[in-house]
SETOR-555373 format. One record per residue (C-alpha): residue number from 1; residue in three letters; x, y, z. Coordinates in steps of 0.2 Angstrom, whole numbers. Example, Ala and Ser with C-alpha at 12.3 -4.5 7.8 and 13.67 -1.06 7.14 Angstrom:
REM residues 2
atom i: 1 aa: ALA X: 62 Y: -22 Z: 39 .
atom i: 2 aa: SER X: 68 Y: -5 Z: 36 .
REM end
This chain:
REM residues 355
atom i: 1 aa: UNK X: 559 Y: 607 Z: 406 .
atom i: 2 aa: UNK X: 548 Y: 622 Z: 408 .
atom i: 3 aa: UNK X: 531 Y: 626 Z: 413 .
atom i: 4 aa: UNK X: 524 Y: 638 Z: 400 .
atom i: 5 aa: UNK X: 508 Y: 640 Z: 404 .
atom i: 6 aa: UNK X: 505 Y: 658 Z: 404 .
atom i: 7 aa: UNK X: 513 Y: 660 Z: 387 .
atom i: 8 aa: UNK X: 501 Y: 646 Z: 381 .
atom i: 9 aa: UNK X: 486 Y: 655 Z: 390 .
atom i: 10 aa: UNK X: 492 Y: 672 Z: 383 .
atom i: 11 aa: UNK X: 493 Y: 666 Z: 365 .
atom i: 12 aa: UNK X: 476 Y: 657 Z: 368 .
atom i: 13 aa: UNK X: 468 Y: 674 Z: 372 .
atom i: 14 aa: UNK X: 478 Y: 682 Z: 357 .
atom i: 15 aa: UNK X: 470 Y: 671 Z: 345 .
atom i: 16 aa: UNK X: 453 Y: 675 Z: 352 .
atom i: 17 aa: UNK X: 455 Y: 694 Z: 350 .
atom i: 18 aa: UNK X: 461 Y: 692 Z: 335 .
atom i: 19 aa: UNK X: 451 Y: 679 Z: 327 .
atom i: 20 aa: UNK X: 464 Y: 668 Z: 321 .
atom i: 21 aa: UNK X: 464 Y: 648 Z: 323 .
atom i: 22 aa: UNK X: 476 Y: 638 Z: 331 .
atom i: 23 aa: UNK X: 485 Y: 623 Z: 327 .
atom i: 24 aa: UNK X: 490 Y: 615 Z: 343 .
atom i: 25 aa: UNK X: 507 Y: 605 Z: 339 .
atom i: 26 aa: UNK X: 521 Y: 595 Z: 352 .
atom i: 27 aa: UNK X: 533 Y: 586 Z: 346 .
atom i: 28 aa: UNK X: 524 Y: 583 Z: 330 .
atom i: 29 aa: UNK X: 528 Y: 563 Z: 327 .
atom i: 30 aa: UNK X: 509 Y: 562 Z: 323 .
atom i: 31 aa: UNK X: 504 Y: 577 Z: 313 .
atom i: 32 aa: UNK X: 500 Y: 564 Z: 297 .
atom i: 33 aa: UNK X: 485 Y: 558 Z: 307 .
atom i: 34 aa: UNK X: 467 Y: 568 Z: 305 .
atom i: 35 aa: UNK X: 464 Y: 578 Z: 292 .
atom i: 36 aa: UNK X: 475 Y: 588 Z: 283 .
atom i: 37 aa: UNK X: 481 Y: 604 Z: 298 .
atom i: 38 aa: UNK X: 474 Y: 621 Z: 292 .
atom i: 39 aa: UNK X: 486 Y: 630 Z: 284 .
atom i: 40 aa: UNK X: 479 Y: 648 Z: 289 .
atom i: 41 aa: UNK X: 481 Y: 643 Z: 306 .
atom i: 42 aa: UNK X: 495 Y: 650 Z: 318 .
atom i: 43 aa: UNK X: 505 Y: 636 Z: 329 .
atom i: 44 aa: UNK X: 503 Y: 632 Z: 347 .
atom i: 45 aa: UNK X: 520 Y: 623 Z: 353 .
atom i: 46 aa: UNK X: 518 Y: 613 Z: 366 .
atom i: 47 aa: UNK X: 536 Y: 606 Z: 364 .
atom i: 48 aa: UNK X: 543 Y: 615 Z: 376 .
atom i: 49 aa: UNK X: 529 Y: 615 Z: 389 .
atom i: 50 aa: UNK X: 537 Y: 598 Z: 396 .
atom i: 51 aa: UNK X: 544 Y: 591 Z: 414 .
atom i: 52 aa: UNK X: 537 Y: 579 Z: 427 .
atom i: 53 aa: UNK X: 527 Y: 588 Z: 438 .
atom i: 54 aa: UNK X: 525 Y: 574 Z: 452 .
atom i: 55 aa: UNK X: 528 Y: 555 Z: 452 .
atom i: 56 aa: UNK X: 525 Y: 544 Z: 468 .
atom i: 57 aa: UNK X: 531 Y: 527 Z: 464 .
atom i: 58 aa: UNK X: 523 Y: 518 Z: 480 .
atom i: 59 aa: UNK X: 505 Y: 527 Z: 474 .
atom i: 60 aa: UNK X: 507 Y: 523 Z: 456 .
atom i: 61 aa: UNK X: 501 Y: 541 Z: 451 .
atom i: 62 aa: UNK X: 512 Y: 552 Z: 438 .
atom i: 63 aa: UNK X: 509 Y: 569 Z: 435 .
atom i: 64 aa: UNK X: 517 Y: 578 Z: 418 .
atom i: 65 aa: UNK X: 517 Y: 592 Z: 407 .
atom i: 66 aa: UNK X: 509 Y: 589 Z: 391 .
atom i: 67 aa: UNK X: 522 Y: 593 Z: 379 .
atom i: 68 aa: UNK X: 534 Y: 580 Z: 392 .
atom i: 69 aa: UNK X: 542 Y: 565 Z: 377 .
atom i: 70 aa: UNK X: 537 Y: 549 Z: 381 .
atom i: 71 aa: UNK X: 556 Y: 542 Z: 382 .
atom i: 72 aa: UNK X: 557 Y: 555 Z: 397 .
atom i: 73 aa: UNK X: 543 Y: 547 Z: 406 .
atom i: 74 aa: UNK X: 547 Y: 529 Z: 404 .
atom i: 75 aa: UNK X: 565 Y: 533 Z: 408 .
atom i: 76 aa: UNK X: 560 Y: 540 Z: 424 .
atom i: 77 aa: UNK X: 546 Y: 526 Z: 430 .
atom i: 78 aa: UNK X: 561 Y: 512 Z: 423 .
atom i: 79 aa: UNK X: 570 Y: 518 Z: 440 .
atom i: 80 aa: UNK X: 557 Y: 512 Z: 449 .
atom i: 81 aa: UNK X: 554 Y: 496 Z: 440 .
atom i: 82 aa: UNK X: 536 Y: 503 Z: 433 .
atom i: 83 aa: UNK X: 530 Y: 504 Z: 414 .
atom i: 84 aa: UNK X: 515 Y: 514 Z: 408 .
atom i: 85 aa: UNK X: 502 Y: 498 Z: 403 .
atom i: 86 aa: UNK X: 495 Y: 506 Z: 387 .
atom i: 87 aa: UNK X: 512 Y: 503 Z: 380 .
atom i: 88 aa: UNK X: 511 Y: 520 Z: 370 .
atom i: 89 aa: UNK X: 516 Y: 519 Z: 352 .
atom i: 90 aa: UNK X: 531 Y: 533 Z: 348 .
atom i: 91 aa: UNK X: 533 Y: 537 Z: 329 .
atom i: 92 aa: UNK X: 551 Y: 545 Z: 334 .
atom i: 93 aa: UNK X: 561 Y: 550 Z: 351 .
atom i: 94 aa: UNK X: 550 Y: 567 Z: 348 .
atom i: 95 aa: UNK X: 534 Y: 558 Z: 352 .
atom i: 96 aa: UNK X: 524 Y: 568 Z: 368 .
atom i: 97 aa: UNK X: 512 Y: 559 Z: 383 .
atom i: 98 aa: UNK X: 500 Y: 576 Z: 378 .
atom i: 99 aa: UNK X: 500 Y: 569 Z: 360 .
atom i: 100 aa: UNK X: 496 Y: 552 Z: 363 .
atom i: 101 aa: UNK X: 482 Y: 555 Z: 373 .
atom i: 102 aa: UNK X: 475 Y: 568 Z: 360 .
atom i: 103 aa: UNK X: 475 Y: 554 Z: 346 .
atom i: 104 aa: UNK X: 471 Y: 539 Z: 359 .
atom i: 105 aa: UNK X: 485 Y: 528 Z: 355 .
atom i: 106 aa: UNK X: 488 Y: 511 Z: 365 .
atom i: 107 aa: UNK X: 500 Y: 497 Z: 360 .
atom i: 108 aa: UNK X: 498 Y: 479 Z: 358 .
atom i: 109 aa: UNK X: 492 Y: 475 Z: 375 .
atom i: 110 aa: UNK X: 475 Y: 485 Z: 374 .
atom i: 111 aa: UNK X: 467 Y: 474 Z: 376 .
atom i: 112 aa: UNK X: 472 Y: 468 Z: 394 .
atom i: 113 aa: UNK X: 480 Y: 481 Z: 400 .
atom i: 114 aa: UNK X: 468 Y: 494 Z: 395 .
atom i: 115 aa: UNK X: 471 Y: 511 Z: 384 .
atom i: 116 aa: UNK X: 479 Y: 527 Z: 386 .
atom i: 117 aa: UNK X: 461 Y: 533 Z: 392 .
atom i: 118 aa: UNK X: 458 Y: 519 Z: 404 .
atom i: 119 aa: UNK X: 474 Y: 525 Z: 413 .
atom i: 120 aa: UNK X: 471 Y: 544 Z: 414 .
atom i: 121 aa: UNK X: 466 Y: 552 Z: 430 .
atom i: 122 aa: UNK X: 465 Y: 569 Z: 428 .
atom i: 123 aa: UNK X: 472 Y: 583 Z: 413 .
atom i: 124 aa: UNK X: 474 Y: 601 Z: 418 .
atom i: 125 aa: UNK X: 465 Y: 612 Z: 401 .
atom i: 126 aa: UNK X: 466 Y: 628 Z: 394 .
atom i: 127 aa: UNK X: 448 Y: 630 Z: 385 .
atom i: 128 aa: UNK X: 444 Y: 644 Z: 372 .
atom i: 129 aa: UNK X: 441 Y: 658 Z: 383 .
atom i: 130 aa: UNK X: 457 Y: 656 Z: 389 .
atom i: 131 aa: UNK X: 454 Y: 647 Z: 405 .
atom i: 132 aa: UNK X: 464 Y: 636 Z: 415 .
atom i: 133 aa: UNK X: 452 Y: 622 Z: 421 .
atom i: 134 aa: UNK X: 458 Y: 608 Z: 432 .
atom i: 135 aa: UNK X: 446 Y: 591 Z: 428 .
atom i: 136 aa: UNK X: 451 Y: 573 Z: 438 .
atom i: 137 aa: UNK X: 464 Y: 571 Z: 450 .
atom i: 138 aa: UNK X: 476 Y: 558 Z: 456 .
atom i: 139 aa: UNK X: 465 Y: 546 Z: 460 .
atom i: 140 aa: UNK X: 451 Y: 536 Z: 453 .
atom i: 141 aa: UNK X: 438 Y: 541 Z: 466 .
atom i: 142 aa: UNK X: 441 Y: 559 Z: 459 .
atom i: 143 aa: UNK X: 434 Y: 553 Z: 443 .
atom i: 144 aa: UNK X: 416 Y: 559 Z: 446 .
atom i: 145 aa: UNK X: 402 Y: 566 Z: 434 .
atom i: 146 aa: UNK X: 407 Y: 570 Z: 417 .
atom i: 147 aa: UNK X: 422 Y: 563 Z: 415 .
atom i: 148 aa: UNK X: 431 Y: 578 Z: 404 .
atom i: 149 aa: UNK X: 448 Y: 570 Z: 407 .
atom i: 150 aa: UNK X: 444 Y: 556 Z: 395 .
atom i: 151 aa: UNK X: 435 Y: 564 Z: 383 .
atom i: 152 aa: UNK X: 450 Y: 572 Z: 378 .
atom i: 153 aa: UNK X: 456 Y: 554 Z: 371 .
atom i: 154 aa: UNK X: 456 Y: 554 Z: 352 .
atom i: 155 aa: UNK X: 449 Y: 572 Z: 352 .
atom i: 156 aa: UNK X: 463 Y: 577 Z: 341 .
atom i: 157 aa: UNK X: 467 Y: 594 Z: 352 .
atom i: 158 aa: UNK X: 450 Y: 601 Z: 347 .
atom i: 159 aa: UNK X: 445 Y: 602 Z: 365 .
atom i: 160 aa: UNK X: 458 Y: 614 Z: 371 .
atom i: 161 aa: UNK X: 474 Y: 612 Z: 377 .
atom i: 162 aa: UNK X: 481 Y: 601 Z: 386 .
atom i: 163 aa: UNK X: 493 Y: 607 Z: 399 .
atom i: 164 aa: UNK X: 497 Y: 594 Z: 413 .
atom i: 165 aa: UNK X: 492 Y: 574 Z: 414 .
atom i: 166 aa: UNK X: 488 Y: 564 Z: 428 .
atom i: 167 aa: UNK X: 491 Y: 544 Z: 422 .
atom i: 168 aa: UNK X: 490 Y: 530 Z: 432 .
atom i: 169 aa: UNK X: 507 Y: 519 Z: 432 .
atom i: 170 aa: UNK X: 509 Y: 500 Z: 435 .
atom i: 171 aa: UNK X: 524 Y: 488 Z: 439 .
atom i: 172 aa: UNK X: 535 Y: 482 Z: 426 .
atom i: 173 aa: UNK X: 531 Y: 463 Z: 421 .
atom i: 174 aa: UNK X: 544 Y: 450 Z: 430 .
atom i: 175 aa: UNK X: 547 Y: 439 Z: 415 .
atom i: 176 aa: UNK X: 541 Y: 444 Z: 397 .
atom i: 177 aa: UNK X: 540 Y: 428 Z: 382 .
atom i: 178 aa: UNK X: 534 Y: 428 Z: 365 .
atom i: 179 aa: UNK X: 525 Y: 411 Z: 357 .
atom i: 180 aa: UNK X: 525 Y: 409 Z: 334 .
atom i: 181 aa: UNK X: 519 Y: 397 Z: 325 .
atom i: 182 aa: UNK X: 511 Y: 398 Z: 306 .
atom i: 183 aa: UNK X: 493 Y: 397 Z: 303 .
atom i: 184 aa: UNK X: 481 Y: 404 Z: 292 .
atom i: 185 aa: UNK X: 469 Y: 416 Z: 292 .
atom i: 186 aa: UNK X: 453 Y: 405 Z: 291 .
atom i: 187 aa: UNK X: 460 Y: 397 Z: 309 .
atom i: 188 aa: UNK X: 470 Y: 413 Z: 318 .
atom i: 189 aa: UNK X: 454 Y: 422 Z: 323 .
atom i: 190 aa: UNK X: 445 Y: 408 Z: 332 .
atom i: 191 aa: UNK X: 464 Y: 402 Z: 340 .
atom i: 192 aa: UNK X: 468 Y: 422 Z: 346 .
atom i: 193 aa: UNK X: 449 Y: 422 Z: 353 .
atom i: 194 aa: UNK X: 452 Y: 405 Z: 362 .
atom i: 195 aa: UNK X: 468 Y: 410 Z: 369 .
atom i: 196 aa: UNK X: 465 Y: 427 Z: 375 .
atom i: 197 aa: UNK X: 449 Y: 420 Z: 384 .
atom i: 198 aa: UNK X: 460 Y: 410 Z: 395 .
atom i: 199 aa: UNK X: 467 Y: 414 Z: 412 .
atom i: 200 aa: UNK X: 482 Y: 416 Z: 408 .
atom i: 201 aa: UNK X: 496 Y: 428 Z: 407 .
atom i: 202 aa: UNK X: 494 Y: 433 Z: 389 .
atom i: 203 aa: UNK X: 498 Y: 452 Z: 384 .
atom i: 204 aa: UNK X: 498 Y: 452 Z: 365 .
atom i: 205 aa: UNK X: 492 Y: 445 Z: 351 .
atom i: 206 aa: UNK X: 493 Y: 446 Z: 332 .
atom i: 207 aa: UNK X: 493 Y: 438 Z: 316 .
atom i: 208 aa: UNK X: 506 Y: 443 Z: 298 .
atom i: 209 aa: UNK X: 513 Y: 436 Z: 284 .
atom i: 210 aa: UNK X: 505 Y: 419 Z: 289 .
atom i: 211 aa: UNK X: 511 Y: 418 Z: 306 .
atom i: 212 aa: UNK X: 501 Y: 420 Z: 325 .
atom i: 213 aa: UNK X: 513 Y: 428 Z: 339 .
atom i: 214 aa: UNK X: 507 Y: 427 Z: 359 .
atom i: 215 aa: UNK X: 513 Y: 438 Z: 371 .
atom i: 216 aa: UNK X: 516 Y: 432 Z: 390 .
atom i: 217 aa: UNK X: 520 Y: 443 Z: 400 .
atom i: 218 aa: UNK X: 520 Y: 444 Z: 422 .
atom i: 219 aa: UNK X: 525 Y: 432 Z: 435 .
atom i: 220 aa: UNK X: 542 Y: 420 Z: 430 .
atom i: 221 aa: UNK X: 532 Y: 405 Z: 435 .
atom i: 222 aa: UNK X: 515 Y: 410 Z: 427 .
atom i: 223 aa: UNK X: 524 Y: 414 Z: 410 .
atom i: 224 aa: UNK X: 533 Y: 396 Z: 407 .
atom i: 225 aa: UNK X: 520 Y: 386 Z: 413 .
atom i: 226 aa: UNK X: 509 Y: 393 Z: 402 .
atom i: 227 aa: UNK X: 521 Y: 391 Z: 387 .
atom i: 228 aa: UNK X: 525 Y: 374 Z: 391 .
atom i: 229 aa: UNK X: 505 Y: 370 Z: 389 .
atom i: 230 aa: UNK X: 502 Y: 381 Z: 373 .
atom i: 231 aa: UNK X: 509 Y: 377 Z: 356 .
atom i: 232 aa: UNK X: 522 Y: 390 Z: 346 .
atom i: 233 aa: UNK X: 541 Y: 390 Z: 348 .
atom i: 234 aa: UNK X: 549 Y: 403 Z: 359 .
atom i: 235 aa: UNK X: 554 Y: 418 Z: 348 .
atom i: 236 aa: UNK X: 571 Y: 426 Z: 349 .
atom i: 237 aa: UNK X: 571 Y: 445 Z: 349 .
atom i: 238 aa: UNK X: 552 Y: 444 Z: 354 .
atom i: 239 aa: UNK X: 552 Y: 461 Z: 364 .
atom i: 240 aa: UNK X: 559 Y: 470 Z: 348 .
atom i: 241 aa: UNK X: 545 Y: 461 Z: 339 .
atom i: 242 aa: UNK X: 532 Y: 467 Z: 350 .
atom i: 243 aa: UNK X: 540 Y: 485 Z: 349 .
atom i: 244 aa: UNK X: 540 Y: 486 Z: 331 .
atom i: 245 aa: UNK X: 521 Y: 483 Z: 332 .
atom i: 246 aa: UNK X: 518 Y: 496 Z: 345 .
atom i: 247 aa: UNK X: 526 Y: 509 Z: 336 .
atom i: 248 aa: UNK X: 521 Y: 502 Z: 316 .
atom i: 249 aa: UNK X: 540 Y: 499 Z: 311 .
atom i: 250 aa: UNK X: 536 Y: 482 Z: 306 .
atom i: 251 aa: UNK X: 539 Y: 480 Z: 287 .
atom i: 252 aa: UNK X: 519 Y: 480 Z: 285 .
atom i: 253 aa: UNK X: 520 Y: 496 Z: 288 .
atom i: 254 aa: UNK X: 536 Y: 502 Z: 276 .
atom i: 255 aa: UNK X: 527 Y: 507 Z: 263 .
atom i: 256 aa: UNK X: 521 Y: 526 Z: 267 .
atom i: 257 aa: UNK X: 511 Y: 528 Z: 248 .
atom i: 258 aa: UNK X: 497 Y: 516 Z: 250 .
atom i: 259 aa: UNK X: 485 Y: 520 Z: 262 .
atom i: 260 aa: UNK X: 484 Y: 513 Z: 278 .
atom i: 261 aa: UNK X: 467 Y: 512 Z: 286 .
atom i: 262 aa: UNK X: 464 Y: 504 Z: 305 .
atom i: 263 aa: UNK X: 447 Y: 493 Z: 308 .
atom i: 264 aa: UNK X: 442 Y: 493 Z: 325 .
atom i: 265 aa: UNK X: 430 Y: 480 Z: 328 .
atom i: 266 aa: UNK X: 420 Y: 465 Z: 335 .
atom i: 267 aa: UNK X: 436 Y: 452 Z: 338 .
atom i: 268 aa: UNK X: 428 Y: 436 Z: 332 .
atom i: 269 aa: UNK X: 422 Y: 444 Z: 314 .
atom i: 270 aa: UNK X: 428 Y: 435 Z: 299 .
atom i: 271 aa: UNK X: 442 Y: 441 Z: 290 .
atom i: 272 aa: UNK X: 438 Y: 443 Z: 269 .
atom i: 273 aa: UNK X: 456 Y: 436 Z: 264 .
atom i: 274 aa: UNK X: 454 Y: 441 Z: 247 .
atom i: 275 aa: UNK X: 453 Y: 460 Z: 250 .
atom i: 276 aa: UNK X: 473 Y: 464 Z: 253 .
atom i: 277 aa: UNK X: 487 Y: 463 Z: 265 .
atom i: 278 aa: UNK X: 479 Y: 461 Z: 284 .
atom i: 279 aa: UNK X: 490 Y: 464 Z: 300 .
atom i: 280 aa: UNK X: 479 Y: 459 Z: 316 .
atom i: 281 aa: UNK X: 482 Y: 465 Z: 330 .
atom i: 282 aa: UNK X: 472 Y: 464 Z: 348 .
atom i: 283 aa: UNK X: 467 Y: 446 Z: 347 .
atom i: 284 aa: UNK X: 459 Y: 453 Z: 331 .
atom i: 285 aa: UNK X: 450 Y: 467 Z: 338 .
atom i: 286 aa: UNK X: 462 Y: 480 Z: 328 .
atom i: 287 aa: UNK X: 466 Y: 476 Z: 310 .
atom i: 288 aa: UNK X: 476 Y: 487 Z: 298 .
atom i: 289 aa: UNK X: 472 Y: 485 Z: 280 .
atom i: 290 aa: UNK X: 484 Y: 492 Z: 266 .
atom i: 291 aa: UNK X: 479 Y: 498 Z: 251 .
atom i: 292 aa: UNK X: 467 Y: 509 Z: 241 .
atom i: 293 aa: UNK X: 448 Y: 513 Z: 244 .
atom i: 294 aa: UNK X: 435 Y: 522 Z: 246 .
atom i: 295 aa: UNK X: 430 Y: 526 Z: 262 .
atom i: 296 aa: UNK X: 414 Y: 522 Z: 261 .
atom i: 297 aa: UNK X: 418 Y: 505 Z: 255 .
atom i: 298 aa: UNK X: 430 Y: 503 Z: 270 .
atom i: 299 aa: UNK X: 414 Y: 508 Z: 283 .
atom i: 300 aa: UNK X: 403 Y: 497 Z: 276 .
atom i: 301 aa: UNK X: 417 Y: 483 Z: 279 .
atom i: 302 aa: UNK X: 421 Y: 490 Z: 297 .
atom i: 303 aa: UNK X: 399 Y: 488 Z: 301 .
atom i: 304 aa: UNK X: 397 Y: 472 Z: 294 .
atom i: 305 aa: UNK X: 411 Y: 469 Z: 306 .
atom i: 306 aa: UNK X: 403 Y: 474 Z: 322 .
atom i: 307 aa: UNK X: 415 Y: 493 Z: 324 .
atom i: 308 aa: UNK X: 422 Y: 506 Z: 313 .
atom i: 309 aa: UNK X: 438 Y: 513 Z: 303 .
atom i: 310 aa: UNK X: 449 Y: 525 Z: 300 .
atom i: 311 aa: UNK X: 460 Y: 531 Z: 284 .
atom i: 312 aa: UNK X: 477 Y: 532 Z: 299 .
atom i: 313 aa: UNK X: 489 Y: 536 Z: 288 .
atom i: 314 aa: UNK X: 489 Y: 542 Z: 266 .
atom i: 315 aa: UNK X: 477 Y: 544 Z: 255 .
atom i: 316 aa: UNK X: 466 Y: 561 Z: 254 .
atom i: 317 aa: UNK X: 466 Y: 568 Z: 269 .
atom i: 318 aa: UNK X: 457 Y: 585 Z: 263 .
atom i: 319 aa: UNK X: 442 Y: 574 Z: 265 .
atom i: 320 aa: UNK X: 435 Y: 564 Z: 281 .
atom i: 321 aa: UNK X: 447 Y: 552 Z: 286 .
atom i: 322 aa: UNK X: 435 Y: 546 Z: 301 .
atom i: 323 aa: UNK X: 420 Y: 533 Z: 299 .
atom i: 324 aa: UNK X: 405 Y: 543 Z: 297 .
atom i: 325 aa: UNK X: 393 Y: 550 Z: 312 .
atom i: 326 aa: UNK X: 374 Y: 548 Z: 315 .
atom i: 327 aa: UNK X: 366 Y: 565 Z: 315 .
atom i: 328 aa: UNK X: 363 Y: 563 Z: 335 .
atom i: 329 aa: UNK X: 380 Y: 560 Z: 339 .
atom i: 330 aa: UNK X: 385 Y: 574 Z: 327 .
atom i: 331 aa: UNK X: 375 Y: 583 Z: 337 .
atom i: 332 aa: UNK X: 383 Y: 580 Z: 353 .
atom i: 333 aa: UNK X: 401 Y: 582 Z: 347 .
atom i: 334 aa: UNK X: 394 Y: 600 Z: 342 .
atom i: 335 aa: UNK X: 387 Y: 605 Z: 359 .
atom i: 336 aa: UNK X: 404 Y: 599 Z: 366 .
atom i: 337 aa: UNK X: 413 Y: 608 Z: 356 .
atom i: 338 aa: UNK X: 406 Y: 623 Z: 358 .
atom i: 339 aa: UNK X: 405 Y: 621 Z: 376 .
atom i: 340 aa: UNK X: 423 Y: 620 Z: 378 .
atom i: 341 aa: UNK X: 428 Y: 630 Z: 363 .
atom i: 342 aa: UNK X: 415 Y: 641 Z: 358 .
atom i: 343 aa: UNK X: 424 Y: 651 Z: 343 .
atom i: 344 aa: UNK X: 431 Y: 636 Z: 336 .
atom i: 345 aa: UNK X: 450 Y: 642 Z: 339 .
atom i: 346 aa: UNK X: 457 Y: 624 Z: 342 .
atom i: 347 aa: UNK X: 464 Y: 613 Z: 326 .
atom i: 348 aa: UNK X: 450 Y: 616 Z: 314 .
atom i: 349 aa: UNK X: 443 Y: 603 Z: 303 .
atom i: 350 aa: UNK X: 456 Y: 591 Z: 311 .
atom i: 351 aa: UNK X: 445 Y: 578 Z: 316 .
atom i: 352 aa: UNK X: 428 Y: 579 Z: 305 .
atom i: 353 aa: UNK X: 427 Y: 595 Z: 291 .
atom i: 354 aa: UNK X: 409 Y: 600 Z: 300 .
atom i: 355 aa: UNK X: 419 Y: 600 Z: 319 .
REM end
């Protein structure tokens, strides 16, 4: 654990006299998402730049170093009985908090528990002109104006550097179950949709290989009573299930040459059965897709469907691997970008080739 922060401004300021680029890495479990890394680019390691900076357990507030490894967090709140909510997804021990916020990734129970950017509350930055800004806080009430924090969800480190993280944390669930049954993909969409709009305990739900799996999770009593009344046969091993989804272990996702491209869209839009092999996720708002396309083909799919896609993982990722921009919105991102990063130093062409 270390807090190297001046080295990280220092080399930021170096790039800038110099012109060079910056590839901003940590602990490098995601570095096949976005667009293919410049190669021309010198690294910024974040690795090392790790440690919990503050956690008060009875406030629900954790403060970290970017480059700080996810099993270090959870290790820590575990202690105390607490979980981070998002249930971040880890593609190896390696995998950082700093990272997880960069590419926005939240596990199965999105969509109840909310995502990695619902739960930040404040990032410390380095920008391109080497400055160490402070955005947020520690509590929500900080959280005012442009909320710069957030925006960092999903920006792929083109923003600046990330140099500490202020997350909210939450207690651990009491009593945790998991509910199959087969079904079919004309009926799982309507059933997931049914279910999850019930006031009940449910934290996850997907569809594969012909089967619907529910996640209860919270109070002992809430949990069983709730399975009693719903149909599906308790699952044995449920929480390894659940983790093999959160971090994409499940053997849907063993095969690393086809491409694997991640809908995000409206949950109650049809599913076209005859296009491939589907794995729904989030009551059906997230749906992964394996298999080869055209990535215009795949966003006319996502808009018909009420959201957008993504090439995740494969495929050519020297072209865009993002669903495509309006011109206003292009716009935006530009401005943005240029505020924070007005020499384009940070992770080049990671997200889109014209950012």
């Amino acid at each position: 654990m270390a807090d190297n922060t001046q080295q990280i401004q220092e080399q930021v300021l170096q790039a800038r006299d110099s012109g060079h680029k910056l590839n901003i890495v940590g602990g490098g479990t995601k570095s096949f998402m976005g667009r293919t890394a410049d190669e021309t680019a010198d690294t910024l390691n974040l690795a090392d730049h790790s440690g919990i900076v503050e956690y008060h357990p009875v406030e629900l507030v954790m403060t970290v170093r970017a480059g700080t490894p996810l099993t270090e967090i959870e290790a820590a709140l575990a202690e105390h009985d607490q979980c981070l909510h998002f249930e971040p997804p880890r593609f190896g021990d390696a995998a950082t908090i700093g990272g997880t916020l960069a590419c926005n990734l939240s596990g199965p129970a999105r969509p109840w528990s909310g995502s990695v950017r619902d739960q930040v509350l404040g990032v410390r930055l380095i920008n391109g002109k080497g400055e160490h800004l402070r955005f947020g806080g520690q509590v929500m009430k900080n959280v005012a104006g442009y909320d710069v924090s957030r925006l960092q969800a999903g920006a792929l480190g083109t923003l600046g550097v990330m140099t500490e993280i202020s997350l909210k944390v939450m207690p651990r669930p009491a009593s945790s179950l998991t509910l199959v049954q087969a079904m079919s993909p004309d009926e799982v969409i309507d059933y997931m949709n049914r279910r999850a709009a019930e006031p009940k305990p449910i934290t996850g739900a997907c569809w594969v290989d012909g089967k619907v799996y529910l996640r209860l999770s919270g109070a002992r009593s809430a949990v069983e009573a709730t399975a009693d009344k719903w149909s599906g046969e308790v699952m044995e091993g449920g929480e390894t299930f659940w983790q093999q989804v959160r971090d994409l272990q499940h053997s849907f996702f063993a095969d690393d040459d086809q491409p694997l491209w991640r809908f995000s869209v409206g949950s109650t839009a049809a599913i076209d059965a005859g296009r491939g092999d589907w794995f729904i996720d989030w009551a059906g708002s997230q749906r992964w897709l394996k298999g080869e396309g055209d990535l215009a083909e795949m966003e006319a799919l996502a808009t018909a469907a009420g959201g957008q896609v993504s090439l995740f993982r494969g495929g050519d990722r020297h072209g865009e691997v993002m669903h495509s921009q309006p011109q206003a919105l292009k716009t935006i991102q530009r401005r943005v970008k240029q505020s924070f990063d007005p020499d384009g130093l940070f992770n080049p062409g990671r997200l889109y080739s014209w950012l």
